[in-house]
C-alpha positions as CSV (number, residue, x, y, z in Angstrom):
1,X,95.2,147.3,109.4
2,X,96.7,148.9,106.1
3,X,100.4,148.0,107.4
4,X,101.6,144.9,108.7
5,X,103.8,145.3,111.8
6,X,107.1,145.3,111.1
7,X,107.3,141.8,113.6
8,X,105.1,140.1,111.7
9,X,107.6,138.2,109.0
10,X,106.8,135.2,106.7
11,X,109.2,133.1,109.1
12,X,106.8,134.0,112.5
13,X,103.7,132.8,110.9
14,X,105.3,129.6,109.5
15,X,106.2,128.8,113.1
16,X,102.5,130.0,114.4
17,X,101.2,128.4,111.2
18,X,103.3,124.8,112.0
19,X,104.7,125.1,108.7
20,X,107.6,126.3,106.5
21,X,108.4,129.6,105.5
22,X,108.3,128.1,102.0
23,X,104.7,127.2,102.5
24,X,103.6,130.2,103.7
25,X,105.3,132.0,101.0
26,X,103.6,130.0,98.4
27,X,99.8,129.8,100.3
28,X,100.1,134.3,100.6
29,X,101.2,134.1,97.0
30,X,98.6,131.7,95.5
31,X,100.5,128.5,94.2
32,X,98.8,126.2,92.9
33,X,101.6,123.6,94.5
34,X,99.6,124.2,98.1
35,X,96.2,122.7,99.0
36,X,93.5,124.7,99.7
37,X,93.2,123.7,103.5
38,X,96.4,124.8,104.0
39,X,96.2,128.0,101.8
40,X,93.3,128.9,104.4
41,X,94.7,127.7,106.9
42,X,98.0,129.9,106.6
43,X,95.6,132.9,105.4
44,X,93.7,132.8,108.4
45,X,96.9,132.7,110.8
46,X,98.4,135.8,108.8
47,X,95.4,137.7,108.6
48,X,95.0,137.0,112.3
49,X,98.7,138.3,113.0
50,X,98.3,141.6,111.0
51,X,100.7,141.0,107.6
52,X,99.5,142.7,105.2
53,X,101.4,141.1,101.6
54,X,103.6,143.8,99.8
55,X,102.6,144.1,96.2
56,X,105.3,142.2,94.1
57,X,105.7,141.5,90.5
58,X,105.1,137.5,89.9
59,X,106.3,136.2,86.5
60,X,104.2,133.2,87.2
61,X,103.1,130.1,89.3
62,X,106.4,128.4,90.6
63,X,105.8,124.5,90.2
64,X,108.9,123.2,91.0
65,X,110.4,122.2,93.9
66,X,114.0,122.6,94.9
67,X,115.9,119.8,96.4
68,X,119.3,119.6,97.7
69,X,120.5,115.8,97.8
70,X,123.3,115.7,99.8
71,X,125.5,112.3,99.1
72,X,128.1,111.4,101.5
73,X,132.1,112.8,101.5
74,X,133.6,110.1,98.7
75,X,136.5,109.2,100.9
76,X,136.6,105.7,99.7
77,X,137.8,104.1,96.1
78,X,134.5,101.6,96.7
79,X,131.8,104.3,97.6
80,X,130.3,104.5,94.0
81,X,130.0,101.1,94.0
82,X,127.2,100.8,96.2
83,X,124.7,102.9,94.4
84,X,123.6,104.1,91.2
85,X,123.3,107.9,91.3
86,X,121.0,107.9,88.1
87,X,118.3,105.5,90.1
88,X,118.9,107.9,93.6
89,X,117.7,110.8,91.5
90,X,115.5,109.5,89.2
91,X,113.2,107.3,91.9
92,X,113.4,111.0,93.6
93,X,112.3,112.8,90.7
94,X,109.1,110.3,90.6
95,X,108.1,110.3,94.0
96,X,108.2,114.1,94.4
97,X,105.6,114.1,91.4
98,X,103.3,115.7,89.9
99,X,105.5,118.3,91.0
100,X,108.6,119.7,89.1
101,X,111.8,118.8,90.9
102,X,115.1,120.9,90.6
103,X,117.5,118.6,92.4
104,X,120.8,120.2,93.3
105,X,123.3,117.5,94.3
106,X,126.5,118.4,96.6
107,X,128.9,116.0,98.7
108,X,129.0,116.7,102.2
109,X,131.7,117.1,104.4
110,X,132.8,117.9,108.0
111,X,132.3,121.9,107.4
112,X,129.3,121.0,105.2
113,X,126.8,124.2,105.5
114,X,123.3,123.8,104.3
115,X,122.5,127.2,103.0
116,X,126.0,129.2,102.2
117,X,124.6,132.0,100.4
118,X,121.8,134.6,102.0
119,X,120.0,134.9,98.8
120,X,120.1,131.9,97.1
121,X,116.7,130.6,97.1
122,X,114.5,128.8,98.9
123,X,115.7,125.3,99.3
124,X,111.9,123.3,100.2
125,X,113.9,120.2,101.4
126,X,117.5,118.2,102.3
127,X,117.8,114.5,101.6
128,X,120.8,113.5,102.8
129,X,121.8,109.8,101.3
130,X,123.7,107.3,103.6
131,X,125.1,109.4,106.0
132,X,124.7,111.1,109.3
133,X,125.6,115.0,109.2
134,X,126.0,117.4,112.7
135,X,123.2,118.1,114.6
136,X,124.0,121.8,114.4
137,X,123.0,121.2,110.3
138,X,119.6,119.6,111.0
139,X,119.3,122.4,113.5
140,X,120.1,125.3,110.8
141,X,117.5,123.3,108.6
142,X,114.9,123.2,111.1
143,X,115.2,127.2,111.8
144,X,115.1,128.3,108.0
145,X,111.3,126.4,107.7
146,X,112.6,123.5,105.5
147,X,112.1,119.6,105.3
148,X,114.8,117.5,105.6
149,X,115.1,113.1,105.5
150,X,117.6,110.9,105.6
151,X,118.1,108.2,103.5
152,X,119.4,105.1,105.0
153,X,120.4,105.7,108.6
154,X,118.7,106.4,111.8
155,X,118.9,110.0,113.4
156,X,116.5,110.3,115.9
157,X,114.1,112.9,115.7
158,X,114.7,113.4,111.5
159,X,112.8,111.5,109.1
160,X,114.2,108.5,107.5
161,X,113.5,106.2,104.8
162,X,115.1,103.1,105.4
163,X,116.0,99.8,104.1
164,X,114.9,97.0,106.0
165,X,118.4,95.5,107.2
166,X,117.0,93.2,109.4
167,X,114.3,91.2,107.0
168,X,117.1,91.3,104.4
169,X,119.2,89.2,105.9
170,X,116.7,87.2,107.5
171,X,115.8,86.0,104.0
172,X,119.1,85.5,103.5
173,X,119.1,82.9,106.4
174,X,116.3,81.1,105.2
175,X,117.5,80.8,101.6
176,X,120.6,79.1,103.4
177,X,118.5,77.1,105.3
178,X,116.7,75.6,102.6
179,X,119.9,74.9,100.9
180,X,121.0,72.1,103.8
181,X,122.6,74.9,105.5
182,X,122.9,73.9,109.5
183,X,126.1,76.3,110.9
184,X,129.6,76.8,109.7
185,X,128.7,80.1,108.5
186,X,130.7,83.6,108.9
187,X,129.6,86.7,108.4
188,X,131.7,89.2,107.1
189,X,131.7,93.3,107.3
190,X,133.5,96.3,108.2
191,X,134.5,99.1,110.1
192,X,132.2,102.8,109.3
193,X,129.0,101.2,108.6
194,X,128.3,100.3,112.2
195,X,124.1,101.0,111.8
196,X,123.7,98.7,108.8
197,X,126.5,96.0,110.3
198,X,124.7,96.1,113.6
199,X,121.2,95.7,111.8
200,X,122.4,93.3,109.6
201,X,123.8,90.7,112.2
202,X,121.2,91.2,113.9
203,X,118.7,90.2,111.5
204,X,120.9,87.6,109.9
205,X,121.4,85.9,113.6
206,X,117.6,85.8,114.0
207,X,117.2,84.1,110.6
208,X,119.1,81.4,111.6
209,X,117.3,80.8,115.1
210,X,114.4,80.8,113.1
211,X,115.7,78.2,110.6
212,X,117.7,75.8,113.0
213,X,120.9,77.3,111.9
214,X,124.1,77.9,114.7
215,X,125.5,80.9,114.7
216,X,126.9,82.8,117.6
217,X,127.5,86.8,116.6
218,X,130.3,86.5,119.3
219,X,132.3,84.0,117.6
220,X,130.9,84.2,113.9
221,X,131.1,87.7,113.1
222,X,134.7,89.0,111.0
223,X,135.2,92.5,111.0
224,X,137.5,94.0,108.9
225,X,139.3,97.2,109.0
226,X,137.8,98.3,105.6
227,X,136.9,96.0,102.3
228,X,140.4,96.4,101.1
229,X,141.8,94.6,104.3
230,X,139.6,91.2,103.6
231,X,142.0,88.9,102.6
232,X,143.1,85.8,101.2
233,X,145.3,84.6,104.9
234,X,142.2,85.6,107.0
235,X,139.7,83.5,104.7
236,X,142.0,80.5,104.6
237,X,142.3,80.6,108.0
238,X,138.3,80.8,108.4
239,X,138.0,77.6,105.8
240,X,140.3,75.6,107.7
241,X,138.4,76.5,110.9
242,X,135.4,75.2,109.2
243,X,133.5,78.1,108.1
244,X,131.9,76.6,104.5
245,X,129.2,79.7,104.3
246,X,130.6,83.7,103.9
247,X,127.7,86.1,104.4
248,X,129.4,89.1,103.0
249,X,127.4,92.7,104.8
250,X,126.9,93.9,101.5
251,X,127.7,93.6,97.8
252,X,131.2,94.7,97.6
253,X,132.2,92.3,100.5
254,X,130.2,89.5,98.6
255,X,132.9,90.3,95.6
256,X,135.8,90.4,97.7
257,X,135.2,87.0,98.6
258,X,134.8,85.5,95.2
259,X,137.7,87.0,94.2
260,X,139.7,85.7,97.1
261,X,138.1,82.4,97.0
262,X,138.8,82.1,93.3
263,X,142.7,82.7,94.1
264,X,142.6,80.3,96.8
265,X,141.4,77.3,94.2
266,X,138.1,77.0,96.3
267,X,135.2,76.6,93.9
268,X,131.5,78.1,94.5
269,X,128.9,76.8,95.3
270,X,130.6,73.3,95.5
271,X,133.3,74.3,98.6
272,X,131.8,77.3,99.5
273,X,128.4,79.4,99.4
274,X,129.2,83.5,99.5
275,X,125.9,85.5,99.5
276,X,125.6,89.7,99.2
277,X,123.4,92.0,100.3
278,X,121.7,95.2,98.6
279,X,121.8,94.2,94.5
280,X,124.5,97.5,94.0
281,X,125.6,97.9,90.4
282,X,129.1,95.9,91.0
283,X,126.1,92.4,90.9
284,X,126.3,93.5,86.9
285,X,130.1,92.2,86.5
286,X,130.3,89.5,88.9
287,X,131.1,86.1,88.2
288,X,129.5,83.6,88.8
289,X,126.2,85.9,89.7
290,X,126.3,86.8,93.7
291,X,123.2,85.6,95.9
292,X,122.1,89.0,97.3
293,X,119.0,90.9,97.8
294,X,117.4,93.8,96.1
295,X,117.1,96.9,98.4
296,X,116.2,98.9,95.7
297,X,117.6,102.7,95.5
298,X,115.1,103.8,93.3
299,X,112.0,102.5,95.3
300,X,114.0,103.9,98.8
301,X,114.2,107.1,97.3
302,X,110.7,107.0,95.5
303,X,109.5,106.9,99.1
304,X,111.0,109.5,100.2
305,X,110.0,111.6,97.2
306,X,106.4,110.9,98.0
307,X,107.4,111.5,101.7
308,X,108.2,115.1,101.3
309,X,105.7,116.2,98.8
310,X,103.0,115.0,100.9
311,X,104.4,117.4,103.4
312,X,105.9,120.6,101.3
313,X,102.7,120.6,99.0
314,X,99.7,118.9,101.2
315,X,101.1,119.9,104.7
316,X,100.6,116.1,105.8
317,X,103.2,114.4,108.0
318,X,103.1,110.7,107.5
319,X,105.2,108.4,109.2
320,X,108.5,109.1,110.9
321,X,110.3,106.3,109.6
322,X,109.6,104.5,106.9
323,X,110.8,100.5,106.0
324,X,111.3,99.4,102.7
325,X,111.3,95.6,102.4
326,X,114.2,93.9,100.1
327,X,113.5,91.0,97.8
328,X,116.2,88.3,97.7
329,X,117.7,87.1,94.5
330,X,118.9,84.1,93.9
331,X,122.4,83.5,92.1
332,X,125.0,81.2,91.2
333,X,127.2,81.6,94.6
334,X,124.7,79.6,96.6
């Protein structure tokens, strides 16, 4: 044919192709980001639908991909506690290598829209970090050919890289265990994180059948409105009831209850064990050094780098979900 039909658009052999617009963009244009399989592969299907390329000017080979990471709305005084933004893009950065990365980093919201502008480039891929956005977002994403992961919670049918709540606190149990540790303990989160809280009590309460410790999720579990409402009358209260273990959901919860403890007179380890979990940058300034493990944001997001390269630039899908295993670190609280 010496014109392609005017139905046959980059966007309708993508979809024929099983592959972004992006990629057949780059495979018609000769990239050397695409593999040759899937260069042929997208040939074939285009040369088999009629399109015919239009002649265009090309300065040169684009090697860079373009990544929007989208971090969650920063509603609370504690949120950039939990992460180092530097690691989230820099483990990023590696994993999407050899490749060039421009990362373009915006906060999402309620009326977050993933593509506001008609001509603003092709986005190859969203990462959204620590949050759950609409369905009607992952469904835009899905219709303009792009890749899109989540980072640290569970949508179904999205990718996700995830830490591995579960074994985390299941080695925290077993460290417990190993210090004498038999029952008594309370485990202490939040309201707003209900997939890592639920993950994380669950894991923590199979550690302890597995190590001979009681604990009943029923009876043991404090949920607090928000970190800020974890308090000095509510942990009294839990000492005198007998609780001599706090298992704090994470990090900032693990400091709270230093703090609190400290201004109640109690002293730790020798009244009181207090164990973390994730190793955020707030285990840098606290005294004495929390018990916590590593569920390290560079290597989560390395993954997920390596994740979306594989399948922008080599057209392989790997896993759906991915697990990233913690490593617990011993400190001074236990």
């Amino acid at each position: 044919m010496s014109k392609s039909s005017p139905t046959v658009t980059m966007a309708r052999i993508a979809e024929a192709a099983g592959v972004s617009k992006a990629t057949v963009s780059r495979a018609l244009g000769g990239s050397s980001l695409i593999g040759g399989p899937v260069v042929s592969h997208v040939k074939a299907v285009a040369e088999k639908m009629g399109y015919v390329r239009r002649n265009q000017r090309r300065h040169s080979e684009r090697s860079i991909l373009t990544i929007k990471l989208v971090l969650p709305p920063s509603a609370s005084r504690t949120a950039n506690l939990f992460y180092s933004l530097f690691d989230l893009v820099d483990g990023l950065r590696e994993g999407l290598s050899p490749s060039g990365a421009n990362i373009i980093v915006e906060t999402a919201g309620k009326d977050y829209v993933p593509f506001p502008h008609k001509k603003g480039g092709e986005v190859d891929a969203f990462v959204f970090a620590f949050h759950r956005p609409p369905a009607a977002v992952f469904e835009e994403i899905k219709e303009k050919g792009a890749k899109c992961l989540v980072l640290n919670r569970v949508v179904r049918g999205v990718r996700q890289v995830v830490s591995d709540h579960r074994d985390a606190m299941r080695q925290v149990a077993e460290h417990l265990s190993s210090k004498g540790v038999a029952g008594n303990c309370c485990f202490v989160g939040y309201r707003g994180i209900e997939d890592v809280m639920r993950m994380r009590v669950q894991g923590f309460t199979e550690g302890c059948a597995a190590n001979g410790i009681t604990f009943e999720a029923k009876e043991d579990v404090w949920i607090a409105d928000s970190p800020e409402e974890i308090k000095c009358e509510t942990i009294k209260a839990e000492y005198e009831r007998g609780v001599r273990v706090f298992v704090g959901v994470n990090d900032v919860v693990g400091s709270l209850l230093i703090q609190q403890l400290h201004e109640l007179g109690y002293k730790i380890p020798h009244d009181i064990l207090v164990t973390g979990c994730d190793n955020s940058p707030l285990c840098d300034v606290i005294i004495p050094r929390l018990t916590t493990v590593d569920l390290s944001i560079r290597t989560l997001a390395m993954r997920a780098g390596r994740n979306l390269h594989a399948g922008i630039v080599n057209g392989v899908e790997s896993e759906q979900s991915i697990l990233v295993r913690g490593e617990l670190l011993i400190g001074e609280t236990t």
